[in-house]
Structures are given as structure tokens and as C-alpha cells.
N, C-alpha and C positions, 0 to 999 in steps of 0.2 A: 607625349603619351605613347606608350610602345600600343604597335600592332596585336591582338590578340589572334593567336590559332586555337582551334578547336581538334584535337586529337583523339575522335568519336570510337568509343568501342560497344557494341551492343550486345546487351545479354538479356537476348528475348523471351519473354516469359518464365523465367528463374526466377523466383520467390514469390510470382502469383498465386495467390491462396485462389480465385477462381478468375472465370474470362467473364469481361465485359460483353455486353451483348454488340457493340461495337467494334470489338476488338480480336485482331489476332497478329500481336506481335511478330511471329514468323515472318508474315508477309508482311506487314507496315515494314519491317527491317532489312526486309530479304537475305534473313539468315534464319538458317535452319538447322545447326546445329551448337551444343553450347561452347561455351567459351573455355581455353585454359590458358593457363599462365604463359607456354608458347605461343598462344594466340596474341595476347596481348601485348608481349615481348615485341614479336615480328611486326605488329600493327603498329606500335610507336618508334621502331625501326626505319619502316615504310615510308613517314609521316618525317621523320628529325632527317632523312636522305634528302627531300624534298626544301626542309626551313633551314636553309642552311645561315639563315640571318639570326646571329644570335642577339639582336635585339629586340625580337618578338618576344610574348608572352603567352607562354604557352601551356597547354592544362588537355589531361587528361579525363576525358569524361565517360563516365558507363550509364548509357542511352537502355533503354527498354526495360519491359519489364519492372521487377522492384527489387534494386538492391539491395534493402538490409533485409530483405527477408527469405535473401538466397543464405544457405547452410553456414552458421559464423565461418568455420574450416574454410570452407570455399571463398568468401569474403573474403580474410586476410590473406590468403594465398593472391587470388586477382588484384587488392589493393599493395600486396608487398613487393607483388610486380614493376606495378607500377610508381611506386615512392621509390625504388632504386633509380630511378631516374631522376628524381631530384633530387635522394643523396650526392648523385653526379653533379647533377647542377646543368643538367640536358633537359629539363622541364621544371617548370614553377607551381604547378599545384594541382590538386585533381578534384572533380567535381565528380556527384552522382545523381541519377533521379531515384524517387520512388516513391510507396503511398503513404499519406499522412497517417494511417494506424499504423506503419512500421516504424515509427519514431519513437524513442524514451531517454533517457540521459545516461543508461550505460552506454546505446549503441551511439551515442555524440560523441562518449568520450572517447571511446575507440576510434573513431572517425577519425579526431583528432589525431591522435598518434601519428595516421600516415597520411597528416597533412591536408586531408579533405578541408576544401575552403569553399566550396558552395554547395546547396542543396536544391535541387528543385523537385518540390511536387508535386505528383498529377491529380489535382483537384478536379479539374472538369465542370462542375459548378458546383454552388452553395445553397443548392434547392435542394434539401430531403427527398423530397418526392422524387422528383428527376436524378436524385445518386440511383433511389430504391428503382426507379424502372430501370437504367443501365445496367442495375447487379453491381456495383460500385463498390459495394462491402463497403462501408465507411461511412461519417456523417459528415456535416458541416463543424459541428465541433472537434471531430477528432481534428480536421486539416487545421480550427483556431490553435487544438491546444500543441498542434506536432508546430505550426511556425511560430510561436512561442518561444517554444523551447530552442528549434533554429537559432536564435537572434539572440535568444540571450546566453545561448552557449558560444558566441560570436563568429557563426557561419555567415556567407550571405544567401540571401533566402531567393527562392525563386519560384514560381507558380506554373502550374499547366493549365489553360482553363479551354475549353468546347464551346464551340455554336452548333445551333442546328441538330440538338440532341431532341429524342422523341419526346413532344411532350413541351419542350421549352420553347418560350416565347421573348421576344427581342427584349422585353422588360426584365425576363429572368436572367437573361445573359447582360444583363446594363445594371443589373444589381449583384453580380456575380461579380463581377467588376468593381462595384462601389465596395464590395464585402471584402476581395481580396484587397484592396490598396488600404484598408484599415488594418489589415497585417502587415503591410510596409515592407513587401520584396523589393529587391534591387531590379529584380528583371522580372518579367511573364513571357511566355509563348500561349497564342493561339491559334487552335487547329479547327479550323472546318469540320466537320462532318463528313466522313467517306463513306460508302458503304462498301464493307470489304469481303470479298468472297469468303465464305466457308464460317460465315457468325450467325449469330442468331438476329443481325439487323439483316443479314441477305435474305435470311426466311423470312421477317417482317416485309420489307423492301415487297419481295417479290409477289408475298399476300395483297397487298396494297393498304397495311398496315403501316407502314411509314415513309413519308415524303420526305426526302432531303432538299436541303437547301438550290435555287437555282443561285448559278454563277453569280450574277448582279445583287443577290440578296445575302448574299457570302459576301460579296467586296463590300458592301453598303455596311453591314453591321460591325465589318472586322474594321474598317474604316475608320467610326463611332468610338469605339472601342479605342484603337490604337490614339485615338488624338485624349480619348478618356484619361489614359494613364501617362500621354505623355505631360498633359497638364500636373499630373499629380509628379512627376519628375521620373517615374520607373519607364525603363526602358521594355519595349517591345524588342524581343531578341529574334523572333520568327513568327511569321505567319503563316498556316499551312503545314503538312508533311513534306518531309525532305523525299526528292525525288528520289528510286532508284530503281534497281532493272524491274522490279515489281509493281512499283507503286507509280503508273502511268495513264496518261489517257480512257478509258474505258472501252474506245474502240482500237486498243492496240492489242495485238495477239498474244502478247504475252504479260498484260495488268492482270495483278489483281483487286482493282480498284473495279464494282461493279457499274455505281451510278453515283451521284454527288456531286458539289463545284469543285472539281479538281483543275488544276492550271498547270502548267511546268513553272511558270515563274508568278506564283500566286502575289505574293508580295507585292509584285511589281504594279499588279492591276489596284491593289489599294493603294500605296503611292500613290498609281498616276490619278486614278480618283481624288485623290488629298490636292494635288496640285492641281488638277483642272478646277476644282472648286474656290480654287484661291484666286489664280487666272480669269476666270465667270468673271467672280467678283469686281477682280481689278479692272478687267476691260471694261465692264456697263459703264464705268466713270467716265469713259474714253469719251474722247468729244468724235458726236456720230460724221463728224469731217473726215473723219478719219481712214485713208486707207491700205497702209501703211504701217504697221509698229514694228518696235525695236523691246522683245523681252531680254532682259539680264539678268543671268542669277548663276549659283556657284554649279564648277563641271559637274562636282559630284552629284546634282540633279538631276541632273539635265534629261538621262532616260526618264524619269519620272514626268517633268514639262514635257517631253515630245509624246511620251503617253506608248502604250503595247502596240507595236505596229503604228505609232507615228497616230494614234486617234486622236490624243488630246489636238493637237495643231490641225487636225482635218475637220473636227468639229464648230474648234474656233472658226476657221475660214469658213467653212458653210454657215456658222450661225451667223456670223459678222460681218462677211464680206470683205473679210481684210489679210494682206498678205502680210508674212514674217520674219522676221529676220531674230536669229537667238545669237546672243552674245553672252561670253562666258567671261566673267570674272572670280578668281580663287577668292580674291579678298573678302567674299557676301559669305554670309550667315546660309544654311542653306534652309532658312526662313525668308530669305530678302530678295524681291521680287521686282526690279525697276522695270515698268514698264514706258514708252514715249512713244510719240507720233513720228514715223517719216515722212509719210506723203499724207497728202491730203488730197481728195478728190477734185479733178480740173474747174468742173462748175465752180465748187465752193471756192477755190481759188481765183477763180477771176470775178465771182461777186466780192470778195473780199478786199482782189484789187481796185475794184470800181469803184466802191465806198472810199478806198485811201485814197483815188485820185479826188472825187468829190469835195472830200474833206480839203 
């Protein structure tokens, strides 16, 4: 299976009919001015200097905002940009986001033409009420009847869905979930809750009309969530906003992120959540002799078993009392988790000897 690249172009709040009370695309982006066909030229320029393996799979995507309901002129100009490129045969396909009322079958069909082959989204959830406090403009039906139409014009479909929205509660987001996989995307991303300067959630925020989510109840639900849909077979493609000079820490001097569970490597803390839970698991079976194990499991794990700053293996050892040794085999699944015993503590060793001598 080839490598995919992501060749990200953002076109921040272009064809927003209004702003979420959450939202201000500029800064989620950190771009501030709009896009033109030199932009996007030079940005997949940038990007093909870089991959110079021409065995990746590579796809142009326009991030932010909602594309089809930026000016059709303006449209085809940024998509005709970008499909000369796989005229060439220097990229494979391009992807767009944007809202489910901006969907209908002429604008698929166009799509088509220059090769658009996936759609994602931004649903956020499928609770009425919680679109209408966000300012959402849109229902839960338009997003049924816009991935409908997705899939059966044969795009692949993809979802954007929120935690931590005002108002919503961990069943509304665990049925937001159950709602989207009955539409049958190939992929979702989900995003946290931020509060972002200069929105109408910073005005709430700072009234003490809305509490964002803490850290540990962001990774706990995104968690849930992410094992939700892997069972269902769709892939979780991101968790969190993508970092960048704007979207950081809230005690950095130059975020625009106010208050929220923000992380630099959010993902990584649900991972290693997902793996310590499995770990828990496996060790209680451990015979309490034990002091001593050997876990094994595939490389590409591996920061996930050692956990953000090496927690998960510091927690094991304080709850258990037992030291570690991680071995890495390519061949495992990176579901497959051998754990074994090296040592065993000296008492219970030499009661064990004393018995075999007995015997």
C-alpha cells in the first residue's frame, strides 16, 4: 500500500454564510489572507520539492472554511489549479471540506470533472439543539441527505464531528457517533473543543457561561469515541486541531487558543490512554510473583505503550511494582501485546525451590 501525503491548502472562511460561535477560521489556520491560484501553485510546488518518492499517494486538500460555497469562478480557478497536476501525473487526487447544506448534484458533478475524490464534512454533531446554539446554520438532516448524495455519486465520504460543545453531553457526542457511522464515511476527525480568541465562545468563556472541557475528559471521551468507530471499520484520521504558530498552548505569548484541552501532540495522549488500558488489563493476569516482565509489541507503537513522557511505564511500575523491559517485534499486529515474566521475586523463589526440593 503506498504512503499517503496530505498537500494541505486552507481557505479560511471563504464561502462561510455566518461564524460559529466557536469559530474563527483565520486563526484555527493561521492564515489571514485569501487564497489564489499562485498560492496554491507555489504551495504544491513546496510540498512535490519535498516528496520526491514517486511512490506516494498524494492529494491535494482545501482545509477551512467551506468550499463549494466559495464563488463557482473562484472554485474552478483554485480546483483547475490544482487538477493540472494530475493532468501531469505529479499528484493523484484532491480532496475538499465543507458544510452539508453546501452539497446538491450539480455541485458533485463539477467536482467531478477535476477529479475531486473525497469529501469531508463538518458536521460537529447531530443534535438540533446544540447545531442551533453553535449558529451552525444547518440540521442533522441536511448533513443525512448531503452524505447521501456523497456516496452515491461515488466520492469518499468523510465527517468532522466536536466534543465539548456548549450544552452537549457525553451521550450526545456517543450518539453523534452512533448517527455518523449509519452514514458510512471512510474516515472522521475529531476536534476538541478550544476556545478561540475573538468568538462569541471567548465572550461566553470569559462570562462563566461556558466551561470547556478538562484535559483528561477530552482524552477519556475522544478515546471512546475513537475505539467507537474503529470497531465500526472507519478510520479516525485526526484527533484534535493541527498545530500551528497560532494554535498553541494558552500560556504562550503568541496563541490564539484562550482556555480548553489543548495538547501539541493531542493524539498521542489518547493512544497512550488506549494502550495503558490494555496493558492494566494484561498485567492484573500477571502472577503477583512477579517482578520482572518482558512487553512485546509492533515499533510502530511503541510511543503509545511508553505513554507522553514515558507515564504509561511509570504508572505500571508504581502500581505493580515491577520493572520492564519493551521488545519490539515488526511482525505483531499493532493490536498484539505479548506480555511474560522475567524475574520473579527472591522469596517466592526460594519458597518455590524448597517445595521442589521437598517433593
Amino acid at each position: 500500500m503506498k504512503k499517503q501525503y496530505i498537500i494541505p491548502i486552507f481557505v479560511p472562511h471563504l464561502g462561510c454564510p455566518n461564524e460559529c460561535t466557536f469559530c474563527n477560521q483565520r486563526k484555527i489556520s493561521g492564515q489571514f489572507k485569501d487564497v489564489t491560484e499562485e498560492d496554491v501553485k507555489n504551495t504544491i510546488e513546496s510540498y512535490l520539492d519535498l516528496l520526491k518518492d514517486t511512490k506516494t499517494y498524494k492529494e491535494v486538500a482545501f482545509f477551512g472554511g467551506s468550499f463549494t460555497g466559495i464563488d463557482i469562478e473562484m472554485q474552478n480557478r483554485l480546483l483547475k489549479t490544482a487538477y493540472s497536476y494530475i493532468q501531469s501525473k505529479q499528484i493523484d487526487a484532491i480532496r475538499i471540506s465543507t458544510r452539508p447544506d453546501y452539497i446538491d448534484k450539480q455541485t458533485l458533478k463539477r467536482l467531478k470533472k477535476f477529479k475531486v475524490k473525497t469529501i469531508e464534512l463538518g458536521v460537529q454533531s447531530t443534535n438540533d439543539y446544540i447545531l442551533s446554539k453553535c449558529k451552525r446554520g444547518h440540521t442533522y438532516d441536511d448533513v443525512k441527505h448531503a452524505s447521501r448524495l456523497i456516496r452515491w455519486h461515488g466520492f469518499k465520504l468523510g465527517h468532522q464531528m466536536m466534543v465539548g460543545l456548549p450544552e452537549s453531553t457525553r451521550l450526545d457526542e456517543l450518539n453523534t457517533a452512533r448517527n455518523l457511522a449509519k452514514l458510512k464515511p471512510k474516515m472522521v476527525r475529531i476536534y476538541p473543543v478550544l476556545v478561540i480568541r475573538d468568538t462569541e465562545l471567548e465572550h461566553d468563556y470569559l462570562n462563566g457561561e461556558f466551561e470547556p472541557l478538562e484535559i483528561n475528559q477530552a482524552v477519556e471521551i475522544c478515546k471512546e469515541l475513537s475505539q467507537f468507530f474503529e470497531k465500526k471499520r472507519i478510520k479516525v484520521i485526526r484527533i484534535g486541531l493541527q498545530n500551528t504558530d497560532t494554535i498553541l498552548s494558552p500560556d504562550k505569548k503568541n496563541s490564539e487558543v484562550v482556555a480548553g484541552p489543548y495538547h501539541d501532540n493531542f493524539r498521542q495522549l489518547v493512544d497512550s490512554s488506549y494502550y495503558y488500558d490494555l496493558l492494566n488489563e494484561k498485567i492484573k493476569k500477571i502472577n503477583a510473583k512477579a517482578k520482572e516482565i518482558e512487553i512485546t509489541v509492533n515499533p510502530q507503537i511503541v510511543d503509545s505503550i511508553v505513554g507522553y513522557k514515558k507515564q504509561n511505564l511509570q504508572k505500571i511500575k508504581e502500581n505493580y511494582n515491577l520493572d520492564i523491559q519493551l521488545k519490539l517485534n515488526p511482525k505483531y499486529s499493532k493490536k498484539k501485546i505479548d506480555i511474560k515474566t522475567v524475574k520473579i521475586y527472591k522469596e517466592f523463589a526460594d519458597d518455590d525451590e524448597n517445595v521442589s526440593k521437598r517433593k
